[in-house]
C-alpha positions as CSV (number, residue, x, y, z in Angstrom):
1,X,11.9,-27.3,11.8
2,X,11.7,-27.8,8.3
3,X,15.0,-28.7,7.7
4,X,14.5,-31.6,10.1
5,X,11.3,-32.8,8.5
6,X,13.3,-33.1,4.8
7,X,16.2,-35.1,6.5
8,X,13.4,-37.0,7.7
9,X,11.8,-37.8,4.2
10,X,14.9,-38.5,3.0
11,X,18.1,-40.8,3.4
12,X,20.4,-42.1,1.2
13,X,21.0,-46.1,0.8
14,X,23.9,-48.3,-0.5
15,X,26.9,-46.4,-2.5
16,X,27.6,-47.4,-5.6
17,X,30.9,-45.9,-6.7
18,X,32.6,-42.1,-7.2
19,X,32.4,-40.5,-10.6
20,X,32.0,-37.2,-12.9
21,X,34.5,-35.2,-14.5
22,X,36.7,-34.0,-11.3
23,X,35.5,-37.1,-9.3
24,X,33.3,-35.5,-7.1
25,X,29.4,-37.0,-7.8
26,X,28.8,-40.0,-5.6
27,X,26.2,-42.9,-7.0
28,X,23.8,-45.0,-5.4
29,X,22.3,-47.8,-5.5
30,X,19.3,-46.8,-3.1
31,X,17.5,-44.9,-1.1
32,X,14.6,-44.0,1.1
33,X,12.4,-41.0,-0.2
34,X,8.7,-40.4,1.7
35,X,9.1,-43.5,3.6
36,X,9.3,-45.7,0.1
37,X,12.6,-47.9,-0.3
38,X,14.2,-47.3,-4.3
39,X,16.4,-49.0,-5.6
40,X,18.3,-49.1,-8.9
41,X,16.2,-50.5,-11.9
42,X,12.6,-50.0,-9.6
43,X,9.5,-48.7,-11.5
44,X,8.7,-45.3,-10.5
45,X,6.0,-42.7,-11.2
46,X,6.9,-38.6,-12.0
47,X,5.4,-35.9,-11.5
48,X,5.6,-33.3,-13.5
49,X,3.3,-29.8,-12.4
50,X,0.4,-29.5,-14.7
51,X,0.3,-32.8,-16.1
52,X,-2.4,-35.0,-16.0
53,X,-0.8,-38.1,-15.1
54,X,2.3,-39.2,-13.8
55,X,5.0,-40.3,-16.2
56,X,6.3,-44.0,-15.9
57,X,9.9,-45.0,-16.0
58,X,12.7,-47.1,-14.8
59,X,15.6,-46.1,-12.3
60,X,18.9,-46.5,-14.7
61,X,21.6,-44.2,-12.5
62,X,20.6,-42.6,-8.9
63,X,23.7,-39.7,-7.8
64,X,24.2,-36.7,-5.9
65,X,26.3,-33.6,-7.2
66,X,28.9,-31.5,-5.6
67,X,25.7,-29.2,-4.8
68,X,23.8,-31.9,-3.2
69,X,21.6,-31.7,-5.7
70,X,19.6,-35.4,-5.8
71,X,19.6,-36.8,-9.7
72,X,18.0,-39.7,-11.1
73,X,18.7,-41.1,-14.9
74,X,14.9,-42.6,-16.0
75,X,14.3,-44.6,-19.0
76,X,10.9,-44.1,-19.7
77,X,7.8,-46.0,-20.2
78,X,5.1,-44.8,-22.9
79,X,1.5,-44.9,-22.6
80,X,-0.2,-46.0,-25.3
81,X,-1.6,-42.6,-25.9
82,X,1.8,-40.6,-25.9
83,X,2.7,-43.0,-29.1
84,X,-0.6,-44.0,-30.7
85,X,1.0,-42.7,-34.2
86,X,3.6,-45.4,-33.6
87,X,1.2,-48.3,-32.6
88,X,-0.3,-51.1,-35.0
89,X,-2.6,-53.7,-34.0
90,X,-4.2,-53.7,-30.7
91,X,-3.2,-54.0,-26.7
92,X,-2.9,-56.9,-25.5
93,X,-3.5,-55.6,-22.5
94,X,-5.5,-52.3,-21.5
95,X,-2.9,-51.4,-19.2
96,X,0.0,-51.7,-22.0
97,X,2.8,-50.0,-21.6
98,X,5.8,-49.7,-23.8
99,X,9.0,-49.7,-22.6
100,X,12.2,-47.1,-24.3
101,X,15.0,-48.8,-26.3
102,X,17.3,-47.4,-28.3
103,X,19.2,-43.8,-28.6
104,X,17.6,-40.5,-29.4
105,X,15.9,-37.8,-27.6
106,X,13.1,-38.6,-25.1
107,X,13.8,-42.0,-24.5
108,X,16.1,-41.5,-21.2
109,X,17.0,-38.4,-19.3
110,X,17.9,-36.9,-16.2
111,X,15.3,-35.5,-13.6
112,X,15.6,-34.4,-9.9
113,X,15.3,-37.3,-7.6
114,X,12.2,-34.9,-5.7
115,X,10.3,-35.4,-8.7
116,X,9.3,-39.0,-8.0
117,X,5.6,-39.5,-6.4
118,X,5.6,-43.6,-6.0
119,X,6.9,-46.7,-7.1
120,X,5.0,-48.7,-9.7
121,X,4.2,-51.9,-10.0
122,X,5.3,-53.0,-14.1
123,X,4.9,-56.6,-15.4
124,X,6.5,-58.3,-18.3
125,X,4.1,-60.7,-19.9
126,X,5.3,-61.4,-22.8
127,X,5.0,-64.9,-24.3
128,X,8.5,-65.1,-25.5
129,X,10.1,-68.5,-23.9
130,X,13.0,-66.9,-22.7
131,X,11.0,-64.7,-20.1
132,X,10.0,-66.0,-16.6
133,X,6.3,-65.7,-16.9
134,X,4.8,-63.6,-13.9
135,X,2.3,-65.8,-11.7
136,X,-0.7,-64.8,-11.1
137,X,-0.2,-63.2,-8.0
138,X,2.4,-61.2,-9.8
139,X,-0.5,-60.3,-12.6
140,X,-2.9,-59.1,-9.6
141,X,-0.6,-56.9,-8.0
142,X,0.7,-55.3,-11.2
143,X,-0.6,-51.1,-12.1
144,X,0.7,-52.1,-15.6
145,X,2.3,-54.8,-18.0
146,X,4.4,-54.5,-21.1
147,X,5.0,-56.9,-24.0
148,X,7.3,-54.7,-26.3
149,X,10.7,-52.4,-26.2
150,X,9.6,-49.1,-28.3
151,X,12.1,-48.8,-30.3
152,X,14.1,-45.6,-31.8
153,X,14.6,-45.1,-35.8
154,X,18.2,-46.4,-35.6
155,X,18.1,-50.1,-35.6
156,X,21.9,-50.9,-34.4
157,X,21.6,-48.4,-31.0
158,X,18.4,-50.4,-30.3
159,X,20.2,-54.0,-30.3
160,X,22.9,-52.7,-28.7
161,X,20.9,-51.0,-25.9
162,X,18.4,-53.6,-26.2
163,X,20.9,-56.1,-25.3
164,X,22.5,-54.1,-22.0
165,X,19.1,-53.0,-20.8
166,X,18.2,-57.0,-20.7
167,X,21.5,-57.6,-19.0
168,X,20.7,-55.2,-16.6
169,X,17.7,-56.7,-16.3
170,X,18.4,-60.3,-16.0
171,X,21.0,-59.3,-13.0
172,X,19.2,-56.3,-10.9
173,X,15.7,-56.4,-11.5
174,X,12.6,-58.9,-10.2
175,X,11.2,-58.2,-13.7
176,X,12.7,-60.2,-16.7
177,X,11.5,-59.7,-20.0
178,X,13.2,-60.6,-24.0
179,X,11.3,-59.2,-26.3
């Protein structure tokens, strides 16, 4: 009976394409997990046993293994707190978040798909002319907002990746943000 209530929580959505070293890990662009639609580039909350709060981050690759083990890629969001060494200035907002960019440890990795407790709602507001500016029903519904990429110590990975993850952006997700 359990078996049937796990196939229940969970179904896989839209293939995205065959990869891996021997060709045998299948990617997705969706799915449904504890009656919640995903989808590639959503905003998602982790859980992690022990912790506090939930960690924040964006869906960046969604596959399964050979062993039918469930794997999602996250680029992570930082709270304010996890990086207050980094910060200077104040929030603009008291929900500020700051988004990865760049290469180094920390910044992306690779969790089990079961370790994901919600979606979450993440608005871009910055000012920046180039980014659709959320309306204010947008601003109402959002758990968080962020201005600014957090960027890694080496400059060249973090305009390189800063100019894919906006790409990506611009063509898969609902929110746009330069920053």
């Amino acid at each position: 009976m359990a078996e049937a209530k796990n196939i229940e929580l969970f179904k896989w959505g839209k293939k995205r394409g065959i990869g891996g070293r021997n060709n045998d890990v299948q990617f997705y662009e969706s799915f449904t997990y504890d009656g919640l639609d995903y989808n590639l580039y959503d905003n998602v909350y982790l859980h992690k046993a022990g912790q506090p709060l939930p960690y924040l981050g964006k869906l960046i690759k969604i596959w399964e293994n050979p062993d039918k083990s469930k794997r999602v890629k996250v680029l992570w969001f930082f709270r304010p707190c996890e990086i207050s060494s980094h910060l200077v200035g104040e929030l603009a907002h008291p929900n500020e978040v700051f988004l990865a960019s760049g290469e180094g440890v920390g910044l992306a990795n690779i969790n089990p798909l079961e370790t994901i407790s919600g979606k979450c709602n993440v608005v871009c507001i910055s000012k920046d002319r180039r980014n659709p500016q959320p309306s204010d029903q947008d601003l109402e519904m959002a758990a968080l907002y962020f201005i600014v990429l957090l960027m890694s110590s080496n400059a060249v990975s973090w305009i390189r990746w800063t100019i894919k993850l906006l790409e990506l952006m611009l063509n898969f997700c609902s929110t746009k943000c330069v920053p």
